[in-house]
C-alpha positions in Angstrom: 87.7 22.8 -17.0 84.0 22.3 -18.0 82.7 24.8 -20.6 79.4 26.2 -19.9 77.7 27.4 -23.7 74.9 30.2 -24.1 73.0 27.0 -25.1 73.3 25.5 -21.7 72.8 28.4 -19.5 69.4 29.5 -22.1 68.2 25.5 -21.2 68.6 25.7 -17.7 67.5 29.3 -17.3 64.4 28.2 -19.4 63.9 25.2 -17.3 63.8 26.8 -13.8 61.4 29.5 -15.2 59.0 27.0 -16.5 59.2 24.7 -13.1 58.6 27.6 -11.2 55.6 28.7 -13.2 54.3 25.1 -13.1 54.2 24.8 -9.4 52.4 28.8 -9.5 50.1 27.4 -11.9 49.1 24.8 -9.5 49.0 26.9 -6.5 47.1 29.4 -8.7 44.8 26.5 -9.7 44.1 25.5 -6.0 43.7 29.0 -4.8 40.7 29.0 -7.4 39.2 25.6 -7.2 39.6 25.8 -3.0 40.5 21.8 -4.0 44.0 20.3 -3.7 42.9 17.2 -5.5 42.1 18.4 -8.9 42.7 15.5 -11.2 43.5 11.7 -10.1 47.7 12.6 -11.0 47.6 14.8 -8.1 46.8 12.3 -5.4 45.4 9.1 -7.0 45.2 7.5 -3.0 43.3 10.6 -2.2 40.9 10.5 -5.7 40.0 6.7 -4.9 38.9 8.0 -1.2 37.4 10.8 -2.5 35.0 9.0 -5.1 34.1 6.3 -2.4 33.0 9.4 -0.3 31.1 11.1 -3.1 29.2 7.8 -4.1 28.1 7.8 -0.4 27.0 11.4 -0.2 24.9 11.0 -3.4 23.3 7.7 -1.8 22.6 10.2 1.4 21.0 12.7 -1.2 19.0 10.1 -2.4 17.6 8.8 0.6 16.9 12.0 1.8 15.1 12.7 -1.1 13.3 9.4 -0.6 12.7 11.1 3.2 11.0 14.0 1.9 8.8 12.1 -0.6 8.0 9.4 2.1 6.7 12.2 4.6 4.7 14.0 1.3 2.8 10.8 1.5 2.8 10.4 5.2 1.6 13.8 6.0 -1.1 13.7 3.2 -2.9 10.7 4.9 -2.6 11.7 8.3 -4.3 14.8 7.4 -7.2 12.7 5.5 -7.4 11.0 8.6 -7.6 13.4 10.8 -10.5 15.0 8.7 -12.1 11.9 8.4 -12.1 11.3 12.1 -13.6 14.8 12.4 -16.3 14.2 9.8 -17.0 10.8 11.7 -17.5 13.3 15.0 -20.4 15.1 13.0 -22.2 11.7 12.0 -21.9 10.3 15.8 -24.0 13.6 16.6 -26.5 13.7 14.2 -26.8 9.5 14.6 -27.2 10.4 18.2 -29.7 13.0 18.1 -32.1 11.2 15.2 -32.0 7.7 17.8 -34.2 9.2 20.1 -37.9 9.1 20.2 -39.0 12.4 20.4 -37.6 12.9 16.8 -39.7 12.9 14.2 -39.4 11.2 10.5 -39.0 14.4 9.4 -36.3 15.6 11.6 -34.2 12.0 10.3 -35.2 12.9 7.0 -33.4 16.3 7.4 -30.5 14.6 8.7 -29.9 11.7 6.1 -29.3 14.8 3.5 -26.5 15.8 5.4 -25.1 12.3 6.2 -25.2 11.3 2.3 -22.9 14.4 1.4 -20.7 13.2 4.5 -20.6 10.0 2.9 -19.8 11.2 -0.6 -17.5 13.6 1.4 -15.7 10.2 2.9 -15.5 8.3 -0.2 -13.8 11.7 -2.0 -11.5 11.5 1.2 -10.8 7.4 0.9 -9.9 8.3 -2.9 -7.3 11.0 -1.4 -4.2 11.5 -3.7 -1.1 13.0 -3.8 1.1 13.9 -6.8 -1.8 11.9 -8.7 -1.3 8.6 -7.1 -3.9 7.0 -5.0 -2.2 6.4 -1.2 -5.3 4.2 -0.5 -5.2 1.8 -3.4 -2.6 -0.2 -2.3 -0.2 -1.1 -5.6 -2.7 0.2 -7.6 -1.6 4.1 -7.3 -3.3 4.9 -10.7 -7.0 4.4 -9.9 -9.2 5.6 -7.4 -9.4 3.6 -3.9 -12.9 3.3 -3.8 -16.0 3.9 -5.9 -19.9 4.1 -5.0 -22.2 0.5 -5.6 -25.4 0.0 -4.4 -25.0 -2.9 -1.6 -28.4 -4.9 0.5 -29.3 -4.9 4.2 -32.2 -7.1 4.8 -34.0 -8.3 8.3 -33.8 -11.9 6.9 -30.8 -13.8 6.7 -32.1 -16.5 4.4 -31.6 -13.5 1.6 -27.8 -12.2 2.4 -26.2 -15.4 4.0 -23.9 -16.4 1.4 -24.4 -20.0 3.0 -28.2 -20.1 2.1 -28.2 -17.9 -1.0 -26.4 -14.6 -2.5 -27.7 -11.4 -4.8 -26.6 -9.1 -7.3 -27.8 -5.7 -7.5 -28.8 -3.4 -10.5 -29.2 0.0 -11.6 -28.3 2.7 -9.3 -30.4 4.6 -6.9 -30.0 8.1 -5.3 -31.9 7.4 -1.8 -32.9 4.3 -0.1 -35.1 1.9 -2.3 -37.3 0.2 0.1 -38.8 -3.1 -0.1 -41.2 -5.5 0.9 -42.7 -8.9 0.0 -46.3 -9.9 0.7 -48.6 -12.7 -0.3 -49.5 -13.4 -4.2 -53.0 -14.7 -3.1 -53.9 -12.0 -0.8 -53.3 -13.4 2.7 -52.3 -10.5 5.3 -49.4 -11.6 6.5 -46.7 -11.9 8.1 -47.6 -15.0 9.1 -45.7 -17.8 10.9 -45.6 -20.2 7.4 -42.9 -19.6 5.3 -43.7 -18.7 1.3 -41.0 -19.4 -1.5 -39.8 -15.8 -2.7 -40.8 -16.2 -5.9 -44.4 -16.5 -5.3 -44.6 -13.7 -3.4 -45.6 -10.1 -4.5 -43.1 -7.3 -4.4 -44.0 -3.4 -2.8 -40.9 -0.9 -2.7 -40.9 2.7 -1.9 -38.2 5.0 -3.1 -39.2 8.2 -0.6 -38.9 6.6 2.7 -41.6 4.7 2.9 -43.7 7.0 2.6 -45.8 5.9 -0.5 -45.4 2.4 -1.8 -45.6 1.1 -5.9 -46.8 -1.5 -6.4 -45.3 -2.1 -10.0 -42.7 -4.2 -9.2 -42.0 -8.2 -10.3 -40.6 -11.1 -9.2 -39.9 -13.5 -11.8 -37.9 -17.0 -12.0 -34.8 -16.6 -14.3 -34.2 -20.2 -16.8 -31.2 -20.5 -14.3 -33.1 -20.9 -11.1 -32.5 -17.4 -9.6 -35.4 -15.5 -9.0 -35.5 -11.5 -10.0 -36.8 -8.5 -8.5 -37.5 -5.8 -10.5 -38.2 -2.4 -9.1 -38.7 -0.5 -12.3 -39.3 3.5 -10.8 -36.4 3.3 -8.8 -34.2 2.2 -11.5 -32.9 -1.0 -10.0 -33.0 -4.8 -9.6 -32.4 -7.4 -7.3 -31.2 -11.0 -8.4 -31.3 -13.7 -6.0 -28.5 -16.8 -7.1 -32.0 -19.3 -5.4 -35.6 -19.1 -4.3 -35.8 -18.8 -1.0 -38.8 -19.0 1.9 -39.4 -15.8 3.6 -41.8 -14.5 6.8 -44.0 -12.2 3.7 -45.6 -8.8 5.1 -48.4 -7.7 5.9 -50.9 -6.5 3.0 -52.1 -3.6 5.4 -49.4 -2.2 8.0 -46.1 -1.3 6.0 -45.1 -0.7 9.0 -44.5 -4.2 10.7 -40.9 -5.5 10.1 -42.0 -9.0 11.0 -42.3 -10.3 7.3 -38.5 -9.6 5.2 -37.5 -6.2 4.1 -34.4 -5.2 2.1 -32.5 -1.7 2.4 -31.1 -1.2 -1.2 -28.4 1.7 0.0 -25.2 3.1 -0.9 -21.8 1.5 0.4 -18.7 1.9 -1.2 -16.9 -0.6 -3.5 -12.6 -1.3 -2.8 -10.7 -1.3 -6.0 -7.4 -1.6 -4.7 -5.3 -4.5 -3.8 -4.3 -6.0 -0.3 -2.4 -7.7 1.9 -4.0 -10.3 3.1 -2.8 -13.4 4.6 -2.2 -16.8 3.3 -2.8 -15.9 -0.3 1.2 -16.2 -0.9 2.2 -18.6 -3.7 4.8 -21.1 -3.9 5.8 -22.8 -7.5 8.1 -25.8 -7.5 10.6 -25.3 -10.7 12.8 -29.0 -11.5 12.6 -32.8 -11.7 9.9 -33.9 -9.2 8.1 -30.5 -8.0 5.3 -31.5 -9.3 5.0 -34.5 -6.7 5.4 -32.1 -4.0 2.9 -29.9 -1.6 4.7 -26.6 -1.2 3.4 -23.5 1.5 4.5 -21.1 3.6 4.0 -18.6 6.5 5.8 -15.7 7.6 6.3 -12.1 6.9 7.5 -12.9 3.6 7.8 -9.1 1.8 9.4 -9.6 -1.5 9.6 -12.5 -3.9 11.8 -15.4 -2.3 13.4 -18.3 -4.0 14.9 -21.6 -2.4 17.4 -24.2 -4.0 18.0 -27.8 -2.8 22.1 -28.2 -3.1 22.1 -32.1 -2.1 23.9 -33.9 -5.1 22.1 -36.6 -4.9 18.2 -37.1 -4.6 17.8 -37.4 -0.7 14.3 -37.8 1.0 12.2 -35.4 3.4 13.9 -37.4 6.7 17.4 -37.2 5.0 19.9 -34.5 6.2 18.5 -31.7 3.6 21.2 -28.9 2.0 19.3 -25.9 0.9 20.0 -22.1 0.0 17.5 -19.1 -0.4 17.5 -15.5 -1.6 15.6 -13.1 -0.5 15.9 -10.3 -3.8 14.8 -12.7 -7.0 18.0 -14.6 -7.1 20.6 -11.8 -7.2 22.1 -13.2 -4.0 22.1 -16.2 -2.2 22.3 -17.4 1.8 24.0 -20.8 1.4 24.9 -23.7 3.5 21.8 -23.9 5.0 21.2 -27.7 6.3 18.1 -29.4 7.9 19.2 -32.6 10.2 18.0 -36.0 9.6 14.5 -36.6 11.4 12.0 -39.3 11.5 9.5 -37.2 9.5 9.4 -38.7 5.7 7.0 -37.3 4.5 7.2 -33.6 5.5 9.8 -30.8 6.0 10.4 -27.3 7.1 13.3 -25.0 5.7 13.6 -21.3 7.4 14.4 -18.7 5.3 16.1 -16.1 8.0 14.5 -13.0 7.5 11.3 -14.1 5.7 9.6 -17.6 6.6 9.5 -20.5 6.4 8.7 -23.3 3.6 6.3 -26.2 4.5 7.0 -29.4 1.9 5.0 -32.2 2.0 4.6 -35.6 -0.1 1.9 -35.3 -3.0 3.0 -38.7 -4.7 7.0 -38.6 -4.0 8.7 -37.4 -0.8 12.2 -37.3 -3.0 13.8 -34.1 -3.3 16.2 -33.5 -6.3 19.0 -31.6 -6.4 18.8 -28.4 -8.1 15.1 -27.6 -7.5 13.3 -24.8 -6.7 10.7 -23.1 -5.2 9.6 -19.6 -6.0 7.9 -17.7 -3.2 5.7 -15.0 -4.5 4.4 -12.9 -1.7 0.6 -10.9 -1.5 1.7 -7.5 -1.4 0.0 -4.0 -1.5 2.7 -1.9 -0.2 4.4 1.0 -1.8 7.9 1.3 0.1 10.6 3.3 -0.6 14.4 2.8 0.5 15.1 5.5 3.2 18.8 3.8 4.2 20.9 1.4 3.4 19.0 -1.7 5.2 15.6 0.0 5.8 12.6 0.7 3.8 9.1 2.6 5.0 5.5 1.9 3.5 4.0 5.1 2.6 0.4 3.4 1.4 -2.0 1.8 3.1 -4.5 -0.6 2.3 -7.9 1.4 2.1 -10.0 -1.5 3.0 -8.2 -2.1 6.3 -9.0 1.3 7.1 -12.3 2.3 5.9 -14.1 -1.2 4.7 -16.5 -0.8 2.0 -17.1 -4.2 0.0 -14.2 -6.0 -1.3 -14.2 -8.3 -4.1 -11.2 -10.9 -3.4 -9.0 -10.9 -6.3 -8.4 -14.0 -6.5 -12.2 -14.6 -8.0 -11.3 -12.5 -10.6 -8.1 -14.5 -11.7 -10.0 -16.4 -14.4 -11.1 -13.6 -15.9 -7.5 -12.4 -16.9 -7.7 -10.1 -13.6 -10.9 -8.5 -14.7 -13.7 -7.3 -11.8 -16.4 -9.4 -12.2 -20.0 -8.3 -11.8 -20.5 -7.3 -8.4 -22.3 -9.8 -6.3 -22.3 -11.3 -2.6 -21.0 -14.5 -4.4 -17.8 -12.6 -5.5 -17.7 -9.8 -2.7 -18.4 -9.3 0.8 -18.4 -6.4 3.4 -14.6 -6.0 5.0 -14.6 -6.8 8.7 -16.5 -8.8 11.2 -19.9 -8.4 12.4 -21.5 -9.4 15.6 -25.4 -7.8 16.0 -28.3 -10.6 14.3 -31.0 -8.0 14.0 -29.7 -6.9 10.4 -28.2 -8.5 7.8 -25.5 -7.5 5.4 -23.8 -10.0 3.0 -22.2 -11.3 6.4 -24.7 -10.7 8.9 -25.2 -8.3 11.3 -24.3 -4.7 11.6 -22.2 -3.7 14.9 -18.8 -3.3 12.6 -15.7 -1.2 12.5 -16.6 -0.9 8.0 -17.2 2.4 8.0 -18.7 2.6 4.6 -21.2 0.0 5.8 -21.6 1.7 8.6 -22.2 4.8 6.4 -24.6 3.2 4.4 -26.6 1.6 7.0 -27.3 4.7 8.8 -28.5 6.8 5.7 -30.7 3.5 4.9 -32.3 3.8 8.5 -32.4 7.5 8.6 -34.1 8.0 5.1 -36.7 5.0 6.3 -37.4 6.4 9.8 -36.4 3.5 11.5 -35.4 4.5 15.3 -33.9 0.5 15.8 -31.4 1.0 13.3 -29.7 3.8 14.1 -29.1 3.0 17.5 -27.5 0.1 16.3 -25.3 2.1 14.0 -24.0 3.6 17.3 -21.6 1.5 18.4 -20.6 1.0 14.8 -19.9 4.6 14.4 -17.4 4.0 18.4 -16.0 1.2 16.1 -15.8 3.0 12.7 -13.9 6.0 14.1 -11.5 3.9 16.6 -10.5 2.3 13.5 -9.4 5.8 11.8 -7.3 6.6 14.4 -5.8 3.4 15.0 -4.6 3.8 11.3 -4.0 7.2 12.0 -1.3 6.3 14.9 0.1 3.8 12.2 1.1 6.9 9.7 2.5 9.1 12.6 4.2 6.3 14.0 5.7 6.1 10.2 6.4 9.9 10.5 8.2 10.2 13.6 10.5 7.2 12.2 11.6 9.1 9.0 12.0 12.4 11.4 14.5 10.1 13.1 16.0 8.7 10.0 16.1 12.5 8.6 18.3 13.2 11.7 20.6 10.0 11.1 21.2 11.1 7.4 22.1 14.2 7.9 24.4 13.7 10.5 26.0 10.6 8.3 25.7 13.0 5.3 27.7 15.4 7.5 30.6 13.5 8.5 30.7 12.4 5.1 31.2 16.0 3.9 33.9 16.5 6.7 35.6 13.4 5.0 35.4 14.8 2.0 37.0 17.5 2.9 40.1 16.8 4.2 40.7 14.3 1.4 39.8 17.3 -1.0 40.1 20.2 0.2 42.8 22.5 0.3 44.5 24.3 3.9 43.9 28.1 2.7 46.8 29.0 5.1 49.2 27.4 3.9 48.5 27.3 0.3 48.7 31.5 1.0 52.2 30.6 2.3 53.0 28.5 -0.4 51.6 31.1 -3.4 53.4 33.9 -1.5 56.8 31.8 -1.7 56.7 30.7 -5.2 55.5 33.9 -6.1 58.9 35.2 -4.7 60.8 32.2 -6.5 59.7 32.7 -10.0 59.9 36.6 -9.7 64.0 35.7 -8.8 64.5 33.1 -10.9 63.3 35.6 -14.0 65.6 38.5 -12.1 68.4 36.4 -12.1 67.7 34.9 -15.8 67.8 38.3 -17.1 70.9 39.1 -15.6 72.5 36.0 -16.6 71.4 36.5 -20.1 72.4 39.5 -20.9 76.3 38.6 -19.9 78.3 37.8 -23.0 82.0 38.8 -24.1 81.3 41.8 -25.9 80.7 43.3 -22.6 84.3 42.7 -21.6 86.2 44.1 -25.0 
C-alpha cells in the first residue's frame, strides 16, 4: 500500500497551483501585450521570422523616408522651374515689344531696368535651395549654384575667339560699359585696313552710349597682352595678344562697322557636372604603366577590374577578368574574353556599367593580379528609394540655365582652386549658331539663358534694335530648355509617386506577416484566459479542501 505524507500532498498541491498560475501569467501577459511571441523561448522559429520581417519593415521606413525627402527636392525644383519659365514669359514680351522700330531708346532704356532685376531675380532662382543645400550645384550642395561676373560680347571675333586670342575682365560694373576703338593718329575710320589693338585709342560710355569718356588706355603688358583700362566705369579689359581690328569712326558713335565690346552681366557656374569623357581610369600592378586604359559607358559609381589569368597572357590571348561595381565590396567573376587576332588592343564589358578599352603603350602583356580603377565624372546627388533603385534629386545648373563654366579640370593644378576667370579657362555653356555677335564662342542664337540674359540687357541699355531681335529666338531656345528640364523632375516625381505606392503596399504585406507570426488570436486567447481562469480557481478550491483534512478530524 503506498503512503501518501502531508509532505507529498503540500508538493503536489503547490505544484498544480503554481503551473496553473504560470500558464494565467502568460495568457495575462498576451492579453496585455496583444503579442503571442513575447520573448525568443516562446517560439524561437516564429522570433527568427519575426526579426527578418522587422528588418524589412525598417528598410521600407527608410525608403519611404528617402521618398519623402526625394520629392522635397523634386517638388522644390519644379516649382523654381516653373517660375522661371514664367519670368522667361515676361522677358520674351518686353524683348518683343523693345525690337521694334517705333520704340524709342528711351522706352528700351525703361525696359532694361526691369530685365536686370529679372535677371538678378533668375540667378537668386538658379541658386534655389532647400533645407540649405543647393539642388543646382551638382555635388557641391554647400555653395551657391551660380554667382554674377561680368562676361564680353563683341562684333569682332578676332577679340573673343579663343582660337585667335582670349580676355579677362576686371572690376565690376552695374550697367553696360560700352566700348569703342578708333585711330591713335586721328584717321576717321572705320576703314577697310586693319590696325593692331594696341595702337588704337579707346572711347567707352557707361550710360548707354549716350556720352562717351574719353579717359580710357590701352597699354602693352611685359607679357605681350595688351590692356584696356576704362577707369570711370570701374573695370578692365585684358587681351592674352594684340590683335588687328576694323577701328571706329572718330565722328559717328553710332556706326558698328569698326569693333565694339558689350562688357555685361552673365552669370558664373560654381557647381560640378557631368560631363562626358572626363572619367578616369588608373592601372594598379606589374606592367600598368605600359598600358593605355579608357572607357565609355554609363559608368555611375567608381568601378574596379581584376585580371585572374595566372599567368601573364597578351591582349589576343583568351583574357580572365572580374569587376565590381561598389569599390571592391563584391565581385562579378569568371568573366573571359576569347582569343582574337587583335594584340595590341582589348575590350572587357563590365555588365551594368561599360566597357574598358586597353591598349599597348610599350607592352601588350597583361599580368595577373592587376587592376584598373574606374573613377566616374559625377554630379549627382541620389538617394536609395528601394532595394535595386536609386533617383537623382539634383540637377546640374549649367545644363539647365548656362551661364559660363569654368571646366574643372583647368583648375586641377591649382589644388582644385577657381582660377581667375578668363575665356582661356571658361566659356559660355552651349552651342551657338548666329556670326553677327560674338561671345567667348561666337555667336548668340543659344539655349544659355544667362547669356541670353545678358545679351539682351547689353542691347537694351545700348539701344541697339539688331540685338534684341537676335535675342529672340534665344529667349524660344532659353525657355524650351526650362521646361525640358522641367519634364525631367516631373518625370522623377511621378516615379517616386509610383515607388511610394509599391512601398506601401510591400510595407503592408509585410505588417500582415508580421502579424500572424506575432500576433495573438484575441478569440481564442479569451477562451483560453476564461478556461485557466476556471482551472486555477479549482485547483486552489480543491487544495484547500485537501489541506485542511488530517486525523484529528476523525478522533
Amino acid at each position: 500500500m503506498f503512503r501518501v505524507s502531508n509532505q507529498m500532498i503540500y508538493s503536489q498541491s503547490l505544484n498544480g497551483i503554481n503551473s496553473k498560475l504560470s500558464t494565467l501569467t502568460e495568457l495575462n501577459l498576451q492579453s496585455s501585450t496583444q503579442k503571442r511571441v513575447n520573448r525568443p523561448s516562446d517560439d524561437p522559429t516564429a522570433t527568427v521570422n519575426i526579426l527578418d520581417h522587422k528588418d524589412s519593415l525598417r528598410s521600407f521606413e527608410q525608403y519611404l523616408q528617402n521618398v519623402d525627402t526625394a520629392k522635397g527636392w523634386l517638388q522644390q525644383s519644379d516649382s523654381t522651374l516653373l517660375q522661371v519659365s514664367t519670368i522667361l514669359s515676361r522677358v520674351k514680351e518686353l524683348a518683343e515689344e523693345t525690337a521694334t522700330g517705333t520704340v524709342s531708346a528711351t522706352n528700351r532704356q525703361q525696359a532694361s531696368y526691369e530685365v536686370r532685376q529679372l535677371f538678378e531675380q533668375l540667378v537668386g532662382m538658379a541658386n534655389t535651395k532647400y533645407q540649405g543645400q543647393s539642388i543646382y550645384a551638382g555635388q557641391k550642395t554647400d555653395t551657391n549654384a551660380f554667382s554674377e561676373v561680368l562676361w564680353m560680347t563683341t562684333n569682332d571675333p578676332t577679340l573673343s575667339d579663343p582660337a585667335t586670342n582670349t580676355f579677362t575682365i576686371e572690376g565690376a560694373s552695374k550697367s553696360t560699359v560700352l566700348v569703342q576703338f578708333t585711330d591713335a593718329a586721328g584717321v576717321n575710320g572705320p576703314t577697310s585696313v586693319k590696325q593692331a589693338l594696341s595702337t588704337c585709342n579707346v572711347r567707352y560710355s557707361i550710360d548707354g552710349g549716350t556720352t562717351f569718356l574719353t579717359d580710357g588706355t590701352v597699354t602693352t603688358q611685359p607679357n605681350g597682352s595688351v590692356k584696356v583700362d576704362l577707369p570711370k566705369s570701374g573695370t578692365a579689359v585684358t587681351f592674352a595678344q594684340d590683335s588687328n581690328i576694323h577701328v571706329n569712326s572718330l565722328t559717328d558713335k553710332t556706326d558698328s562697322k569698326g569693333a565694339w565690346l558689350w562688357l555685361r552681366p552673365s552669370a558664373q557656374y560654381n557647381g560640378d557636372d557631368m560631363d562626358q569623357g572626363k572619367t578616369v581610369v588608373t592601372g594598379v600592378g606589374s606592367g600598368t604603366n605600359q598600358l593605355t586604359a579608357s572607357c565609355v559607358g554609363a559608368f555611375t559609381t567608381n568601378a574596379v577590374v581584376r585580371i585572374d589569368n595566372t599567368t601573364p597572357v597578351t591582349m589576343k590571348d583568351k583574357i580572365n577578368y572580374s569587376f565590381s561595381m561598389d569599390n571592391g565590396l563584391t565581385w562579378v567573376t569568371g568573366n573571359t574574353i576569347a582569343p582574337d587576332a587583335s594584340s595590341n588592343a582589348t575590350m572587357l564589358n563590365l555588365t551594368g556599367g561599360g566597357v574598358l578599352h586597353l591598349s599597348s603603350n610599350g607592352s601588350n602583356i597583361l599580368n595577373p593580379g592587376a587592376q584598373f580603377f574606374i573613377k566616374p565624372n559625377t554630379a549627382a546627388v541620389e538617394l536609395r528609394v528601394n532595394v535595386s533603385e536609386s533617383v537623382r534629386i539634383n540637377d546640374v545648373g549649367k545644363d539647365i540655365f548656362g551661364g559660363i563654366y569654368q571646366d574643372s579640370t583647368k583648375a586641377s593644378a591649382t589644388g582644385g582652386s577657381r582660377l581667375l576667370l578668363s575665356s582661356s579657362n571658361a566659356s559660355a555653356v552651349f552651342d551657338r549658331t548666329s556670326t553677327d555677335f560674338f561671345a567667348s564662342n561666337g555667336g548668340t542664337a543659344t539655349k544659355n539663358m544667362f547669356e541670353t540674359m545678358g545679351n539682351l540687357i547689353a542691347f537694351m541699355e545700348t539701344n541697339n534694335q539688331h540685338g534684341i531681335s537676335q535675342c529672340l529666338e534665344s529667349l524660344k531656345l532659353t525657355q524650351s530648355q526650362v521646361l525640358t528640364a522641367t519634364a525631367s523632375v516631373g518625370g522623377r516625381e511621378n516615379r517616386l509617386t509610383i515607388t511610394s505606392t509599391v512601398l506601401d503596399n510591400l510595407k503592408a504585406n509585410e505588417n500582415e506577416q508580421l502579424s500572424s507570426q506575432e500576433d495573438v488570436d484575441l478569440s481564442t486567447l479569451m477562451t483560453q484566459l476564461s478556461l485557466q481562469q476556471t482551472a486555477y480557481q479549482a485547483v486552489l478550491k480543491s487544495s484547500s479542501m485537501i489541506m485542511q483534512m488530517n486525523l484529528m478530524q476523525y478522533l
